[in-house]
FIMI-637662 format. One line per 8 residues: their letters; for each residue x, y, z of C-alpha. Coordinates in Angstrom, 2 decimals, decimal comma. Layout:
residues N
a) X/Y/Z; ...;
END
This chain:
residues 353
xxxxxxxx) -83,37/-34,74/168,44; -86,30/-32,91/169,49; -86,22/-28,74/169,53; -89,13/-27,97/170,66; -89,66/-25,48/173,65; -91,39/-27,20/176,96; -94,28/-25,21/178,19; -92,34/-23,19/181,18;
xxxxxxxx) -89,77/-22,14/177,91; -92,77/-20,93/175,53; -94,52/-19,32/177,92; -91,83/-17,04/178,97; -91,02/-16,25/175,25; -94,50/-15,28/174,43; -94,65/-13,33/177,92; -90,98/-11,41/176,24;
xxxxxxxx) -93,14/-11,25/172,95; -96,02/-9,16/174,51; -94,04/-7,28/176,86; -91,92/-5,96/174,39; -94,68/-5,39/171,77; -93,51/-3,69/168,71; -90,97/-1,66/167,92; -91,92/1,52/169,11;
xxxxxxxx) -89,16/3,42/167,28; -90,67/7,18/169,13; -90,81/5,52/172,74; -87,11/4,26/172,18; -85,91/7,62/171,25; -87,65/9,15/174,36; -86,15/6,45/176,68; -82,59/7,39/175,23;
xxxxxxxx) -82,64/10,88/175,73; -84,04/10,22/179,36; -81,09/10,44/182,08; -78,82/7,97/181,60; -80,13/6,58/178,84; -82,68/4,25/180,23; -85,55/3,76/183,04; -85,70/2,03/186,19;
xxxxxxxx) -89,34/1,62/186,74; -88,60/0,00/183,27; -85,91/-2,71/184,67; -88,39/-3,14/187,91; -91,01/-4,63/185,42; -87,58/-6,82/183,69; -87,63/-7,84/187,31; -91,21/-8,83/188,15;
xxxxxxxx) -90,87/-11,14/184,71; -88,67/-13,07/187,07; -85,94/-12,39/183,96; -83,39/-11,38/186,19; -83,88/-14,47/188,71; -83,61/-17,01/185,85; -80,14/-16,08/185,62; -79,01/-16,76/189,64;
xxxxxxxx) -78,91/-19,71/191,17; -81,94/-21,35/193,39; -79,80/-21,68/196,63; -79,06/-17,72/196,41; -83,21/-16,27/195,51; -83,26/-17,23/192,00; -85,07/-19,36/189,69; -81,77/-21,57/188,48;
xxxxxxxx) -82,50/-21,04/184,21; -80,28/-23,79/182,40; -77,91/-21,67/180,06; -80,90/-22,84/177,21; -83,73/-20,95/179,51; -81,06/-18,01/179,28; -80,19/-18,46/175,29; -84,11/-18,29/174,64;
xxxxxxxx) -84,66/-15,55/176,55; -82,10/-13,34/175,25; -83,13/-14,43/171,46; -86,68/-13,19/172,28; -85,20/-10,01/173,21; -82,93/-9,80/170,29; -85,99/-10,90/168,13; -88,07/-7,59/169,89;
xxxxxxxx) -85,12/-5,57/169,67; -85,15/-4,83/173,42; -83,84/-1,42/174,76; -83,72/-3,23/178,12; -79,62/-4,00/178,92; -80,66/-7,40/180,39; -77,62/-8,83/179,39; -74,70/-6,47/180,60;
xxxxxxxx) -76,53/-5,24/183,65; -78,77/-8,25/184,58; -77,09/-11,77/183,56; -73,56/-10,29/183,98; -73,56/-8,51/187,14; -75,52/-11,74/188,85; -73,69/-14,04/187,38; -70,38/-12,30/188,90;
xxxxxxxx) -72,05/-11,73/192,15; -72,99/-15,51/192,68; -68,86/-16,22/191,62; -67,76/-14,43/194,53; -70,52/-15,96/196,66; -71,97/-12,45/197,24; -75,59/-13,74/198,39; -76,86/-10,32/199,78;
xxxxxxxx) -76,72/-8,64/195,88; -77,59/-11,06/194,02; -81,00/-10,75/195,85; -81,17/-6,88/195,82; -80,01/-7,73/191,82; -82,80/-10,47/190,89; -85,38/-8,21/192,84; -84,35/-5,33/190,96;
xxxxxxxx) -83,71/-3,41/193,86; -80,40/-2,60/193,06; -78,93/-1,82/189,32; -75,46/-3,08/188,76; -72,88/-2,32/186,38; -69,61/-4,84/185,76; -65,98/-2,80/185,00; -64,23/-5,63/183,98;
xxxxxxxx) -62,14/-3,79/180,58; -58,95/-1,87/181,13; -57,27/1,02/178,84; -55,03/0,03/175,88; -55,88/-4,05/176,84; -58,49/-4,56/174,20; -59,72/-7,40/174,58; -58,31/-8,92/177,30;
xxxxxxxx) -60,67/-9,55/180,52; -57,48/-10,16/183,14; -57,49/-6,85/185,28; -53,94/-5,76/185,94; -53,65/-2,03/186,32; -56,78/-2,29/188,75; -55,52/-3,37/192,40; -56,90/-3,68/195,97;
xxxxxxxx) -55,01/-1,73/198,83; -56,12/-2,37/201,92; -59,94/-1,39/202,38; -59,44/0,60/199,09; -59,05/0,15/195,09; -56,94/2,12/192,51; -56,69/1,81/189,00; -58,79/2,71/185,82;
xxxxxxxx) -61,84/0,69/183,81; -63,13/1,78/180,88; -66,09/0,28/178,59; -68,51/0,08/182,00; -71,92/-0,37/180,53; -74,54/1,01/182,11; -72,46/2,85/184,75; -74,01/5,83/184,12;
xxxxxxxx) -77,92/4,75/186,21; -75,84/1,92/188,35; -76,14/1,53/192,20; -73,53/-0,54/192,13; -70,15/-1,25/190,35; -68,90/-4,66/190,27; -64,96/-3,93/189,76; -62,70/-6,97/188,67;
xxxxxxxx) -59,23/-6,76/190,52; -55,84/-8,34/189,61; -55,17/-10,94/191,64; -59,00/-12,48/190,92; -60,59/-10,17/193,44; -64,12/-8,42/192,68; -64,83/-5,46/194,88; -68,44/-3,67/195,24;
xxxxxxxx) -68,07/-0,17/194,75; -71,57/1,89/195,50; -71,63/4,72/193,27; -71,84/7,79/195,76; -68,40/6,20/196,88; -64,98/8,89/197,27; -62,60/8,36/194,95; -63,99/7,61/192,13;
xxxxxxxx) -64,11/10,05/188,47; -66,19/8,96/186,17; -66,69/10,40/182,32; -70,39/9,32/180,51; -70,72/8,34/176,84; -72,74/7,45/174,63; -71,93/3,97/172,39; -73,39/2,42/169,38;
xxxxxxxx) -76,58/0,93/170,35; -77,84/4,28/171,88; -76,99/3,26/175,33; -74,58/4,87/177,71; -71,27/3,79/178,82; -68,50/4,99/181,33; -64,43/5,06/181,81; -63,64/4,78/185,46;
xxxxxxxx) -60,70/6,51/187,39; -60,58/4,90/190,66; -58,30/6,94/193,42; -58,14/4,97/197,18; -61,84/3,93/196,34; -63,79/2,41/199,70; -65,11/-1,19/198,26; -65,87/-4,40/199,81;
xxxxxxxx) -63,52/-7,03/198,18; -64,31/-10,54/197,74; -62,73/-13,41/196,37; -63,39/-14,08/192,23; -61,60/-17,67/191,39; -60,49/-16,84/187,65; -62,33/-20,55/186,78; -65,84/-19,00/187,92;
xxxxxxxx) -65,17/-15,75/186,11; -64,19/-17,57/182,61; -67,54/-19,56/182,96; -69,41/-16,55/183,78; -67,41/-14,66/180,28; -68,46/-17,84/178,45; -71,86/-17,63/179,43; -72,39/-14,15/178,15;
xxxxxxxx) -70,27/-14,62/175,06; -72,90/-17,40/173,86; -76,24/-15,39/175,18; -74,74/-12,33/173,35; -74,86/-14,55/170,42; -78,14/-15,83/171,10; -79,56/-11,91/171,29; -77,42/-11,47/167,94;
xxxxxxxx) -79,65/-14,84/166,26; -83,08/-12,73/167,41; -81,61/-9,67/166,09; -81,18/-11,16/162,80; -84,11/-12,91/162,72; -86,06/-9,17/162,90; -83,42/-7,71/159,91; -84,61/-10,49/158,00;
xxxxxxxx) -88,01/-10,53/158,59; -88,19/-7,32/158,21; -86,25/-6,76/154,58; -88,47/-10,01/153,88; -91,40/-7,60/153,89; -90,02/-4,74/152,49; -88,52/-6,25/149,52; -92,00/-7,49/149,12;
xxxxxxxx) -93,80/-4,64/148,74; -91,01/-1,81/147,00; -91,58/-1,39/143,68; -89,10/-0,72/140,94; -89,34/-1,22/137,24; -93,24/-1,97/137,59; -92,55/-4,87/139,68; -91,56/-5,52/143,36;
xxxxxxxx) -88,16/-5,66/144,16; -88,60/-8,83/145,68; -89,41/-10,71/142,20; -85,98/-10,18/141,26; -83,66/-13,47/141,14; -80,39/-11,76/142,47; -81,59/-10,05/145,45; -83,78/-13,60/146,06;
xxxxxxxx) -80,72/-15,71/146,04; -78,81/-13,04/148,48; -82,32/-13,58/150,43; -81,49/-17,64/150,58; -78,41/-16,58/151,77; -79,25/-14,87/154,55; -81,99/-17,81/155,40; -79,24/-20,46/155,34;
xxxxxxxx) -76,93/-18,36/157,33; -79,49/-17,68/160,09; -80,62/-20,64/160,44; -77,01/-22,29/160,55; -76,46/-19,50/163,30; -79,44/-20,46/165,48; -78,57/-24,05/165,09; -74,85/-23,52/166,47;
xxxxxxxx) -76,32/-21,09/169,42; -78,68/-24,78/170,72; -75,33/-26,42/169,78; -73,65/-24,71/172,10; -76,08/-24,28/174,81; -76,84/-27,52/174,87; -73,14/-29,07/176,10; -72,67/-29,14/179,73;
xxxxxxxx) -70,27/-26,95/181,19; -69,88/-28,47/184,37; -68,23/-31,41/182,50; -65,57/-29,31/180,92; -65,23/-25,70/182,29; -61,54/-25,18/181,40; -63,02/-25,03/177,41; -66,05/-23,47/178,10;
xxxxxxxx) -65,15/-19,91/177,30; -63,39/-21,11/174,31; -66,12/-22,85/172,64; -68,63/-20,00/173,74; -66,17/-17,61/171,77; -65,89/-19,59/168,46; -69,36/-20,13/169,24; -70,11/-16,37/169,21;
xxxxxxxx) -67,49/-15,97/166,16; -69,34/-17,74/163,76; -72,61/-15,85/164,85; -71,30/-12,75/165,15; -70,07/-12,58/161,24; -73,34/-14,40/160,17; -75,62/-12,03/161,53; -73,37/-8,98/160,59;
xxxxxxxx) -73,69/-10,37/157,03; -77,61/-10,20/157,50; -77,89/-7,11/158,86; -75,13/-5,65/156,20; -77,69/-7,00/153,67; -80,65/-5,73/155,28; -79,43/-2,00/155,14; -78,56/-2,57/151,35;
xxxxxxxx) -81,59/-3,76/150,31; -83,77/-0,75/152,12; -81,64/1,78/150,78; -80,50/4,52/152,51; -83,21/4,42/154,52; -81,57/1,44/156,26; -78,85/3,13/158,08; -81,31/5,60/159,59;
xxxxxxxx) -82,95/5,33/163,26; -86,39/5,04/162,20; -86,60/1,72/160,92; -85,65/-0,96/163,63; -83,10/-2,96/161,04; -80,96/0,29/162,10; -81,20/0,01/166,00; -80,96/-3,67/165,36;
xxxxxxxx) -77,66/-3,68/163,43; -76,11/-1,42/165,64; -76,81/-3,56/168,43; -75,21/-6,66/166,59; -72,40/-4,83/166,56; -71,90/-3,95/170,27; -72,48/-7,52/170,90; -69,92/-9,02/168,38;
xxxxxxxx) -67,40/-6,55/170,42; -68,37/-7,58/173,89; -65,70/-9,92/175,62; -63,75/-10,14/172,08; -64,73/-9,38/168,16; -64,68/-11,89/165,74; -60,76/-11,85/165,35; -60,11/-12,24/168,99;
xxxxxxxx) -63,17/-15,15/169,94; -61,45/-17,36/166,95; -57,69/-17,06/168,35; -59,73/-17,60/171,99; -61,21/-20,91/170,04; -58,15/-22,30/168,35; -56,49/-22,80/171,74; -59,12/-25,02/172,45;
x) -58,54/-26,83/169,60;
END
């Protein structure tokens, strides 16, 4: 079977790769500590990649990516350890849009004229992506949402009602308290307290909404495989040059097998990411989410194992925020959590079984 990238595929990677550059560890802190965590002249330029069209359909302004355009692209970004929330605020909020056939934003959302955030957790329902507290009445919505990535710079709130119902919420809409903070990865986050909030409700069939969950579950994945790939290139190096006991760490056999290790377990977790994207969806989309999640099970413990390793082996160093293994890992780990941990994708896999 052939792997290779066509030329559209490898030139948008190496257009990621020089975008992003490297990690600039100062210009990331600056970023963060910017109002809300992030800049939208920044997610203009995400736009005018054509990054956020890949991910929306051709009949609605978009360039139409396969979900293998979309895994590659979010690896690069993993691999450049992107600040850029193209995933929760780009794929996610389009991809919901085009379910409930809401042309008009996913153009103002490919363009980046507009900067969406989805609300699609509830309080004290973990995991679980059914809304049920949240409800339409009337012209208005009610309820609570908490986990809203990105809420904190969005123009718009995409709001998942019981009943599969999405409502658009603008953000300078009555009603609506809203309480900032900060999560793991450095970005921001918001819980929402929605009181007779104006919104324009559309239909959201709950068979469009799974595919669009199983489509981020696997790109989160994908991100996760370029993450790892960086923690292990990276403790590569380093292991390389440390010294200790007049040689460099890197000569010594046990931290060399745990090295191997790591290899096998990246590359195993690449190869199940092409697995994965490479199935059709169309063909089977009651068991797409559930393969996406054991999909994103198996990479989410492999490349929490690398990074786990990677902090060990640069000391305590590791766990700081100046080296990009530590930004890196704690992204893995917002990813592995987002639409289910580990626990929760395998019990989402076994009833596929």
């Amino acid at each position: 079977m052939n792997f290779d990238l066509d030329e559209d595929q490898q030139l948008t990677r190496d257009t990621i790769g020089r975008f992003l550059g490297p990690v600039d560890i100062a210009a990331r802190h600056a970023m963060r500590k910017a109002e809300g965590g992030y800049s939208h002249a920044r997610w203009q330029e995400i736009a005018d990649l054509g990054l956020l069209a890949l991910a929306a359909p051709e009949a609605m302004g978009g360039i139409g990516g396969t979900i293998v355009d979309l895994a590659l692209v979010a690896e690069a970004l993993g691999k450049g350890v992107a600040i850029d929330p193209w995933l929760e605020n780009g794929v996610l909020p389009i991809r919901l849009a085009a379910a409930a056939s809401d042309d008009a934003l996913v153009g103002e959302l490919v363009t980046g004229a507009k900067f969406a955030a989805a609300a699609f957790a509830e309080p004290a329902r973990r995991y679980e992506t059914e809304a049920v507290t949240t409800r339409a009445e009337g012209g208005h919505i009610a309820g609570a949402k908490t986990f809203v990535l990105g809420a904190p710079l969005a123009d718009t709130l995409l709001v998942t009602l019981a009943g599969n119902k999405l409502a658009k919420v603008e953000r300078d809409a009555t009603g609506i308290v809203r309480q900032d903070y900060p999560v793991i990865d450095g970005s921001n986050a918001a819980t929402l307290d929605l009181h007779r909030t104006p919104a324009e409700i559309a239909d959201l069939p709950d068979a469009k909404f799974q595919r669009v969950i199983g489509d981020v579950r696997l790109l989160a994945a994908a991100e996760m495989v370029g993450l790892a790939q960086t923690m292990f290139d990276d403790t590569l190096a380093y292991v390389g040059e440390r010294q200790q006991f007049g040689a460099a760490i890197g000569s010594f056999q046990a931290l060399q097998h745990r090295l191997v290790e790591c290899y096998a377990a990246l590359e195993q977790a690449r190869s199940m990411v092409l697995r994965t994207a490479m199935l059709d969806p169309t063909t089977d989309d009651a068991n797409w989410p559930r393969l996406t999640a054991g999909a994103k099970a198996f990479v989410g413990e492999a490349t929490t194992k690398i990074g786990l390793e990677a902090v060990q082996m640069h000391g305590g160093m590791g766990q700081t925020d100046e080296l990009a293994i530590g930004h890196a890992l704690k992204r893995v780990m917002l990813l592995d959590k987002l639409f289910g941990d580990q626990d929760h994708c395998l019990r989402t896999y076994a009833r596929a079984a």
